[in-house]
C-alpha positions in Angstrom: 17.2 -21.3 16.5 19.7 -18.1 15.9 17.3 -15.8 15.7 17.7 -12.2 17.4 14.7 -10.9 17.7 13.4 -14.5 19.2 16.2 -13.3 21.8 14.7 -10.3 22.5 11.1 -11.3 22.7 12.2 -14.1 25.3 14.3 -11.3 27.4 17.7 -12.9 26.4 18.9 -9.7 24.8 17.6 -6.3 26.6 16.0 -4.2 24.2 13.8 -0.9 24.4 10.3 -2.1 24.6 7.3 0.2 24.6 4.5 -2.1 23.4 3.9 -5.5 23.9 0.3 -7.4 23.8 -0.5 -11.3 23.0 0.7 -11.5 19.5 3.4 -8.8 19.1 6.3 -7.2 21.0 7.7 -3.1 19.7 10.9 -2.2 20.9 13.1 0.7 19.8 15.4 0.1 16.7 19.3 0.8 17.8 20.1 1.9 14.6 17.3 4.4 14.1 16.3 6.3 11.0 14.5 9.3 13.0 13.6 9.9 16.5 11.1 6.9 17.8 12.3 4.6 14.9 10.4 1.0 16.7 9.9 -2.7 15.1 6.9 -4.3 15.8 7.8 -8.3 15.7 5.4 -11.3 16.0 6.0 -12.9 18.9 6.1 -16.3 16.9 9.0 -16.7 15.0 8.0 -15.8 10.9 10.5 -15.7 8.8 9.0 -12.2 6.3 5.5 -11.2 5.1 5.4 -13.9 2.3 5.7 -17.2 4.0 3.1 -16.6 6.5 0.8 -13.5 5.0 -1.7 -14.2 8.0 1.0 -13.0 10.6 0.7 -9.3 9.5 -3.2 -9.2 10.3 -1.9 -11.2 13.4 0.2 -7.8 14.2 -1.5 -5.6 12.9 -3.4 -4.0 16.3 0.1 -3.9 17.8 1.2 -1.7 14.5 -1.6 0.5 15.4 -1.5 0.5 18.8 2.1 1.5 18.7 1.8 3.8 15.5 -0.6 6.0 17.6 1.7 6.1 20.8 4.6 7.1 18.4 2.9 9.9 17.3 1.2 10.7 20.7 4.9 11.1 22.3 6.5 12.2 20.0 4.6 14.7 18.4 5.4 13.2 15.4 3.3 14.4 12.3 3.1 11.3 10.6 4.5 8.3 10.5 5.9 5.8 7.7 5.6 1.9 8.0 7.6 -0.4 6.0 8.0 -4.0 5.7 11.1 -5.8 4.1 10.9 -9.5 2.3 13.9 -11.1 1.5 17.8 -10.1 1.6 17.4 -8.3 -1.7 14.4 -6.0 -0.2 16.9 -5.2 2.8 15.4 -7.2 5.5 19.0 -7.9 7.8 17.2 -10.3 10.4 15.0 -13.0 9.2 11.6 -13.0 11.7 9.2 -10.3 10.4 9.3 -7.2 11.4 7.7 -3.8 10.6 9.6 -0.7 10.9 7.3 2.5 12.4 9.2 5.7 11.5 7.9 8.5 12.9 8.1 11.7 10.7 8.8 14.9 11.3 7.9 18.4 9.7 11.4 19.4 9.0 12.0 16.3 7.1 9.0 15.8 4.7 8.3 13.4 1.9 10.5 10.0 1.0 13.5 11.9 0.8 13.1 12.9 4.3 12.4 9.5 5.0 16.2 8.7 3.3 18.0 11.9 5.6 18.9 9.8 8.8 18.5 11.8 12.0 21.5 12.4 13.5 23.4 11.7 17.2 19.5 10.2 18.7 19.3 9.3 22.2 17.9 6.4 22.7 17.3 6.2 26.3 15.5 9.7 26.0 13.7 8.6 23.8 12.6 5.8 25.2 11.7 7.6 28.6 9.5 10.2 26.2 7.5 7.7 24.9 7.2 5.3 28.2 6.7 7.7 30.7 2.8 8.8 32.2 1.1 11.5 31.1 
Protein backbone atom coordinates (compact mmCIF):
# COMPACT_ATOMS: atom_id res chain seq x y z
CA UNK A 1 0.00 0.00 0.00
CA UNK A 2 1.18 3.78 -1.03
CA UNK A 3 -0.09 5.32 1.67
CA UNK A 4 2.00 8.26 3.53
CA UNK A 5 0.76 8.60 6.53
CA UNK A 6 0.88 4.49 6.92
CA UNK A 7 4.73 5.53 6.35
CA UNK A 8 4.81 7.71 9.00
CA UNK A 9 2.90 5.75 11.62
CA UNK A 10 5.34 2.79 10.86
CA UNK A 11 8.52 5.19 11.25
CA UNK A 12 9.42 4.87 7.51
CA UNK A 13 9.10 8.64 7.02
CA UNK A 14 10.27 10.91 10.11
CA UNK A 15 7.64 13.12 11.08
CA UNK A 16 7.01 15.51 14.18
CA UNK A 17 5.10 13.47 16.69
CA UNK A 18 3.72 14.78 19.86
CA UNK A 19 0.91 12.26 20.69
CA UNK A 20 0.61 8.83 20.11
CA UNK A 21 -1.63 6.18 22.18
CA UNK A 22 -3.11 2.67 20.99
CA UNK A 23 -5.46 3.86 18.33
CA UNK A 24 -4.01 7.16 16.99
CA UNK A 25 -0.63 8.84 16.15
CA UNK A 26 -0.54 13.35 16.05
CA UNK A 27 2.33 14.62 14.35
CA UNK A 28 2.98 18.24 13.18
CA UNK A 29 1.62 19.19 9.70
CA UNK A 30 4.76 20.48 7.34
CA UNK A 31 2.56 22.68 5.65
CA UNK A 32 0.94 24.39 8.61
CA UNK A 33 -1.93 26.83 8.62
CA UNK A 34 -0.89 28.42 12.12
CA UNK A 35 1.50 27.79 14.76
CA UNK A 36 0.91 23.96 16.15
CA UNK A 37 -1.10 23.03 12.99
CA UNK A 38 -1.01 18.65 13.99
CA UNK A 39 -3.09 15.64 12.21
CA UNK A 40 -4.32 13.18 14.40
CA UNK A 41 -4.36 9.77 12.12
CA UNK A 42 -5.75 6.29 12.99
CA UNK A 43 -3.19 4.06 13.26
CA UNK A 44 -5.18 1.65 10.97
CA UNK A 45 -5.28 2.59 7.62
CA UNK A 46 -9.07 4.38 6.80
CA UNK A 47 -9.44 5.69 3.84
CA UNK A 48 -11.91 9.26 5.17
CA UNK A 49 -14.73 9.61 7.84
CA UNK A 50 -17.38 8.00 5.52
CA UNK A 51 -16.23 4.51 4.87
CA UNK A 52 -15.46 3.69 8.32
CA UNK A 53 -17.67 6.37 10.60
CA UNK A 54 -16.62 4.14 13.73
CA UNK A 55 -12.82 5.15 13.34
CA UNK A 56 -13.51 8.80 14.37
CA UNK A 57 -14.94 7.66 17.89
CA UNK A 58 -11.86 5.22 17.57
CA UNK A 59 -9.67 8.68 17.57
CA UNK A 60 -11.44 10.62 19.17
CA UNK A 61 -9.48 10.57 22.93
CA UNK A 62 -6.35 11.18 20.90
CA UNK A 63 -8.21 14.44 19.27
CA UNK A 64 -8.71 15.47 22.82
CA UNK A 65 -5.83 14.49 24.34
CA UNK A 66 -3.84 16.39 21.75
CA UNK A 67 -6.40 19.37 21.34
CA UNK A 68 -5.74 20.15 25.06
CA UNK A 69 -1.83 19.87 24.81
CA UNK A 70 -2.06 22.22 21.73
CA UNK A 71 -3.63 24.68 23.65
CA UNK A 72 -1.65 24.00 26.84
CA UNK A 73 1.77 24.80 24.88
CA UNK A 74 0.84 26.92 22.87
CA UNK A 75 -1.21 29.19 24.62
CA UNK A 76 -3.50 28.95 21.98
CA UNK A 77 -7.05 30.47 22.66
CA UNK A 78 -8.95 28.03 20.86
CA UNK A 79 -8.53 25.64 18.52
CA UNK A 80 -10.44 24.62 15.18
CA UNK A 81 -10.83 20.81 14.04
CA UNK A 82 -11.63 19.86 10.64
CA UNK A 83 -12.08 16.74 8.78
CA UNK A 84 -11.95 16.38 4.93
CA UNK A 85 -13.97 13.40 2.84
CA UNK A 86 -13.14 12.97 -0.56
CA UNK A 87 -10.82 14.90 -3.24
CA UNK A 88 -13.53 17.46 -3.79
CA UNK A 89 -13.68 18.34 0.15
CA UNK A 90 -9.78 18.86 -0.09
CA UNK A 91 -8.55 15.80 1.60
CA UNK A 92 -4.72 15.36 -0.41
CA UNK A 93 -3.90 11.93 1.30
CA UNK A 94 -6.37 9.27 1.51
CA UNK A 95 -6.14 7.64 5.34
CA UNK A 96 -8.21 9.81 7.70
CA UNK A 97 -7.02 12.47 9.26
CA UNK A 98 -8.17 15.40 11.49
CA UNK A 99 -6.54 18.64 11.29
CA UNK A 100 -6.12 20.53 15.00
CA UNK A 101 -5.51 24.25 14.31
CA UNK A 102 -4.67 26.06 17.04
CA UNK A 103 -6.02 29.65 17.05
CA UNK A 104 -4.87 32.59 17.99
CA UNK A 105 -6.23 36.05 19.34
CA UNK A 106 -4.79 38.10 16.58
CA UNK A 107 -6.37 35.95 13.99
CA UNK A 108 -10.06 35.46 15.11
CA UNK A 109 -13.05 33.86 13.43
CA UNK A 110 -13.00 31.65 10.01
CA UNK A 111 -11.33 34.25 8.21
CA UNK A 112 -8.54 33.98 10.48
CA UNK A 113 -8.70 30.46 10.15
CA UNK A 114 -8.15 31.22 6.02
CA UNK A 115 -4.82 34.00 6.85
CA UNK A 116 -1.93 31.36 6.86
CA UNK A 117 0.69 32.14 9.48
CA UNK A 118 3.66 32.96 8.02
CA UNK A 119 7.68 31.72 7.98
CA UNK A 120 6.65 28.90 11.19
CA UNK A 121 9.36 26.98 12.64
CA UNK A 122 8.59 23.79 12.91
CA UNK A 123 11.30 22.40 15.07
CA UNK A 124 10.43 25.24 17.68
CA UNK A 125 7.57 24.42 17.62
CA UNK A 126 7.71 21.14 18.11
CA UNK A 127 10.30 21.56 21.04
CA UNK A 128 7.40 24.08 22.69
CA UNK A 129 4.91 21.63 22.69
CA UNK A 130 7.21 18.34 23.57
CA UNK A 131 9.36 19.70 26.07
CA UNK A 132 8.53 19.22 30.30
CA UNK A 133 7.02 21.59 32.15
Amino acid sequence: MDCLFCAIIAGDIPSRQIYADDAAVAFLDISPWHSGHTLVVPRRHVVDVLSQPEALSEIAPAINATGQLLTEKLGAAGLNVLLNSGAVAGQEVFHLHAHLIPRYADRPGMAGLMMREPDIDLDDVHRRITQQG
